[in-house]
C-alpha positions in Angstrom: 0.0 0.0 0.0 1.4 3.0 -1.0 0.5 6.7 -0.2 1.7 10.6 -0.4 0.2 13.8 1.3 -0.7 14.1 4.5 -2.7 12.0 7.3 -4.7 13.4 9.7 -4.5 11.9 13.2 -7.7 9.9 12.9 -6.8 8.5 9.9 -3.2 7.5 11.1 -3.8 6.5 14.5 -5.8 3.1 13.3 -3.4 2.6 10.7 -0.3 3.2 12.9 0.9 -0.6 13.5 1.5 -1.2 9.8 2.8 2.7 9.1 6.6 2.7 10.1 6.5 6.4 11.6 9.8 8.3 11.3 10.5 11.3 13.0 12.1 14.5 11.8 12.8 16.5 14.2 16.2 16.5 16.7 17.1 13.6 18.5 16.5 16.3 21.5 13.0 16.8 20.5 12.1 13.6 19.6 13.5 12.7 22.7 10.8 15.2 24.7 7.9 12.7 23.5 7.1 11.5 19.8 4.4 8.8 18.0 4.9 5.5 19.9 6.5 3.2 17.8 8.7 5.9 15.8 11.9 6.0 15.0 14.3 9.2 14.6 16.0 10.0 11.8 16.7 14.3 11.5 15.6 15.9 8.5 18.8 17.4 7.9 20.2 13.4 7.9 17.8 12.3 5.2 20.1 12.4 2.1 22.7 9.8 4.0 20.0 7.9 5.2 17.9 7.1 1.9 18.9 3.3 1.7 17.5 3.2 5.0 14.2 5.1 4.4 13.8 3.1 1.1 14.0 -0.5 2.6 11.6 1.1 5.8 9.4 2.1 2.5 9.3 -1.8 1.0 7.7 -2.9 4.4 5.3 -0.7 5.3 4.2 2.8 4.7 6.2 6.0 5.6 4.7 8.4 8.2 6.7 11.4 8.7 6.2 13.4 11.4 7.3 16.2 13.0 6.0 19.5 15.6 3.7 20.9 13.7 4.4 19.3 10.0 6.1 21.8 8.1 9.8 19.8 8.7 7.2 16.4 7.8 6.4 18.2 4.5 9.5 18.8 3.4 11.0 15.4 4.1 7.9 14.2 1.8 9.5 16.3 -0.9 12.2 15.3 -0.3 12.0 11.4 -0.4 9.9 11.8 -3.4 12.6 13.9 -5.3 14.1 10.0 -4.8 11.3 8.0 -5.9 10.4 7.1 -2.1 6.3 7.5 -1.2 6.0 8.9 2.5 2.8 11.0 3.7 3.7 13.8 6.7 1.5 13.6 9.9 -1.1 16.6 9.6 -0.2 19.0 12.7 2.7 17.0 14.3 3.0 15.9 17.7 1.1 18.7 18.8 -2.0 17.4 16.8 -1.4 13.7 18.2 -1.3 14.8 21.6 -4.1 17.3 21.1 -6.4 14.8 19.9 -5.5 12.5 23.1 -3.0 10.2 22.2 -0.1 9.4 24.1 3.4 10.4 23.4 6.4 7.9 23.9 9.3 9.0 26.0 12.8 7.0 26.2 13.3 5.8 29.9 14.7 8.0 32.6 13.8 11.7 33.4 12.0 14.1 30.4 14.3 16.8 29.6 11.9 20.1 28.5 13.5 20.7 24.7 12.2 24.0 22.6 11.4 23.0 19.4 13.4 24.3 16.5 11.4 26.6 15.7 11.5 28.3 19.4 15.1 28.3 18.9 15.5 29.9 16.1 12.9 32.3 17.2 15.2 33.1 20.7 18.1 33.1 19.0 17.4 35.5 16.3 16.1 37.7 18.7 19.0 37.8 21.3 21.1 38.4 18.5 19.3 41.8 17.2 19.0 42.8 20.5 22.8 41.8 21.7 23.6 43.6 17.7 21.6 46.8 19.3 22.8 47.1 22.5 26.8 46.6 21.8 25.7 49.3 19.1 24.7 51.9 21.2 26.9 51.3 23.7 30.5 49.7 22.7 30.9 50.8 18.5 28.0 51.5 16.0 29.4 48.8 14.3 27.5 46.1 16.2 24.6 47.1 14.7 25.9 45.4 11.9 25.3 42.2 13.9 20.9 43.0 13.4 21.2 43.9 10.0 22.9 40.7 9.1 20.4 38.4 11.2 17.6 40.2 9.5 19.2 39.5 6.1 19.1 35.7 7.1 15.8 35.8 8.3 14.5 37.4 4.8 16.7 34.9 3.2 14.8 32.3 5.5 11.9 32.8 4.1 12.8 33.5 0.3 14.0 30.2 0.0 12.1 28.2 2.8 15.7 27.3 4.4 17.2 28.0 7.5 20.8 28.3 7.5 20.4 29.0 12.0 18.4 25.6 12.0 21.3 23.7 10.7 23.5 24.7 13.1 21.4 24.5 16.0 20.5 21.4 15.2 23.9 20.2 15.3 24.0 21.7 19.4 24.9 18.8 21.8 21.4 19.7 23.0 19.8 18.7 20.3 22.0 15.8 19.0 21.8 14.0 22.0 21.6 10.0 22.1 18.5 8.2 22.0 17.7 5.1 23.7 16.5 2.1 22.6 12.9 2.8 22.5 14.0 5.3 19.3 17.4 4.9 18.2 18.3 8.2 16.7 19.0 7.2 13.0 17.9 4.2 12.3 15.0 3.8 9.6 12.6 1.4 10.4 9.4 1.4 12.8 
């Protein structure tokens, strides 16, 4: 059975023991609760993981899913730029645990993680700020700092890329291990 697009929760949630469900996101946010039954494999690891995602693909359906489904959409694209059918989870984990479901956690203590989006978010902002205030009070030149952030933000969204994503996501908070309930990288569900 193959399929592309999008599920919503309640069409997903019955299907969800022959869907193998890979997550998108960090293997920090994935570890702060994800689909049970999902495995982790970052968005930004998809190109060196397509042998993986294509033999996941041969036994059962792809579900990609991520916070909120914008990450889930693009890995859609991008696994069908390589001839792999996947569908992207309609509103994320927030939509699953909105409509009641449970969310899977790897043993031990929950660790509160932002999402990416947060992060980016904070971080752009402290910048401009931090680019402001050494401006008006160390050199003018700081404010060189804002300008630049802004032009990354505008580039951002031109493109649909973000440059600050990459390299947060590759922050030992956001790269850390997961355990064996969802081994960070490995394809199938």
């Amino acid at each position: 059975m193959s399929m592309s697009g999008f599920l919503r929760v309640d069409e997903a949630e019955p299907r969800l023991a022959a869907l193998n469900v890979v997550d998108v996101r960090t293997p920090g946010e994935f570890a702060s609760g994800h689909v049970p039954g999902a495995v982790n494999v970052p968005l930004e690891r998809f190109e060196s993981s397509l042998a993986t995602l294509r033999s996941a693909a041969v036994t059962g359906p792809l579900l990609l899913v991520c916070a909120s489904g914008a990450r889930s959409e693009k890995g859609v694209a991008v696994l069908a730029s390589h001839g792999i059918t996947a569908a992207g989870l309609t509103g994320g984990t927030r939509a699953w645990a909105a409509a009641g479901h449970r969310l899977a956690h790897p043993p031990g203590p929950v660790r509160a993680v932002w999402g990416m989006e947060r992060q980016v978010r904070f971080t752009a902002g402290a910048l401009v700020l931090l680019g402001l205030v050494l401006g008006l009070l160390a050199h003018p030149a700081f404010q060189l700092l804002s300008a630049g952030i802004a032009g990354g933000l505008v580039f951002s969204a031109l493109t649909d890329t973000c440059g600050m994503a990459v390299v947060l996501g590759r922050l030992p908070l956001n790269r850390r291990p997961v355990s064996p309930e969802g081994r960070s990288g490995s394809g199938t569900g």
